[in-house]
N, C-alpha and C positions, 0 to 999 in steps of 0.2 A: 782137426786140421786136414789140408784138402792138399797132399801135396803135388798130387796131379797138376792142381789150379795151379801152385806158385810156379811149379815149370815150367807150364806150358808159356802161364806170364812172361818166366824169366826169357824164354825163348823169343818170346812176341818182339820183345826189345833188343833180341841181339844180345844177349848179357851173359857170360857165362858164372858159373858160380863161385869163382876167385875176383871178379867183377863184383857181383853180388856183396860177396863176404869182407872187400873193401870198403865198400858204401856201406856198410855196417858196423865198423870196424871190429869184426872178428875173422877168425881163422877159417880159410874153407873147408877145413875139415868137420869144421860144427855143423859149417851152415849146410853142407853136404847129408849130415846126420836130419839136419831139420827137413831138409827138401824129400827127403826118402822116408821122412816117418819115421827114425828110430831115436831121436831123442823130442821131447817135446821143447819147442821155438821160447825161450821166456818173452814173460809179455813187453816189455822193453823194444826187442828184436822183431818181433811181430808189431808191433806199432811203426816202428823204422820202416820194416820194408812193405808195410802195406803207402806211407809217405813213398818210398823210391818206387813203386809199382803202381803210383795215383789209382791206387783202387779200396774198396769199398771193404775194412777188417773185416766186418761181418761173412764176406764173399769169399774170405781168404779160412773160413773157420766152420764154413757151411752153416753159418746163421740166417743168409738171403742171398738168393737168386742172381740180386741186386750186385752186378758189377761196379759200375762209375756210378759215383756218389759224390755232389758236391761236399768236400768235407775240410774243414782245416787239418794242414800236416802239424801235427803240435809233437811235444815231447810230452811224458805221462808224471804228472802230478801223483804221488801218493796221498798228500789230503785230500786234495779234492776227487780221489778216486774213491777214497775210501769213503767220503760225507755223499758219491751217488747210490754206494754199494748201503748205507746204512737210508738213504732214502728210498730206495729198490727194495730193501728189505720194510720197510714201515710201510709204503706202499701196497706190499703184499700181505700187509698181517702177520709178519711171521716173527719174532724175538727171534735175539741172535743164538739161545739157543735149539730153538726149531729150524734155523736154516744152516745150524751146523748141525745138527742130527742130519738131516737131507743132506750132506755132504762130507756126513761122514767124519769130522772132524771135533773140535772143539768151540763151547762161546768163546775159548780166549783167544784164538785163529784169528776168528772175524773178529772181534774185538781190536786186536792187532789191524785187521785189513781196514774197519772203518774208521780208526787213529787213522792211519798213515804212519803206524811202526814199522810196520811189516809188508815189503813188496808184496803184492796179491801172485800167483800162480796163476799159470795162462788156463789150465785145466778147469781151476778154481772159480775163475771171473767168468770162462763158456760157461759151465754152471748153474752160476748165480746169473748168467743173463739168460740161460733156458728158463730156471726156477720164476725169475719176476717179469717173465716177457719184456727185458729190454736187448738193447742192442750195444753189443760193442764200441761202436761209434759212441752211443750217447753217453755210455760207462764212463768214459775217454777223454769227452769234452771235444771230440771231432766234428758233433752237426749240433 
């Protein structure tokens, strides 16, 4: 996470971070943790304010360069996040549990993430979208 980026964002537009943390509807004192780096943004939240910041998740997570990106602002599906995440992984070759060894975790994580039992972690999805060279956006269902 790049919080430089979301600042500077937030400033671009005039916004302060009780502004911010409205259009979110959480507490500024979260969103204040998020903007500084000291808690990580769940992916929910990071989804929102990459829609209120019309820029490019990927950009916001140091996955690409790529600022403005035509993208739909959607809200996040857990099944259909978790049927890209088990596509992402068959893609790459990897059984779930080779790509939960690489992350440290367990097959029944992911197992969970590509149900849609279990919300994915923002950590977890960077990750998995370093691991199978996809993008945030496409994890998402935003391009």
């Amino acid at each position: 996470m790049n919080s430089e980026k979301i600042k500077l964002l937030r400033d671009e537009l005039e916004l302060t971070q009780s502004d911010i943390a409205k259009l979110l509807n959480c507490t500024r004192s979260a969103y204040s943790l998020w903007e500084i780096n000291k808690n990580t943004i769940p992916l929910h939240y990071l989804n929102a304010l990459a829609n209120i910041l019309s820029v490019n998740i990927d950009y916001l997570v140091d996955l690409s360069n790529e600022k403005k990106l035509s993208f739909k602002k959607n809200d996040i599906d857990n099944k259909e996040l978790g049927k890209k995440i088990r596509q992402a992984r068959k893609a790459s070759h990897l059984t779930q549990e080779k790509l939960a060894l690489k992350l440290n975790t367990t097959h029944s994580v992911i197992s969970a993430y590509e149900t849609g039992k279990s919300p994915v972690s923002t950590l977890f999805l960077i990750e998995i979208a370093k691991i199978t060279n996809k993008s945030l956006n496409w994890f998402l269902g935003k391009i």
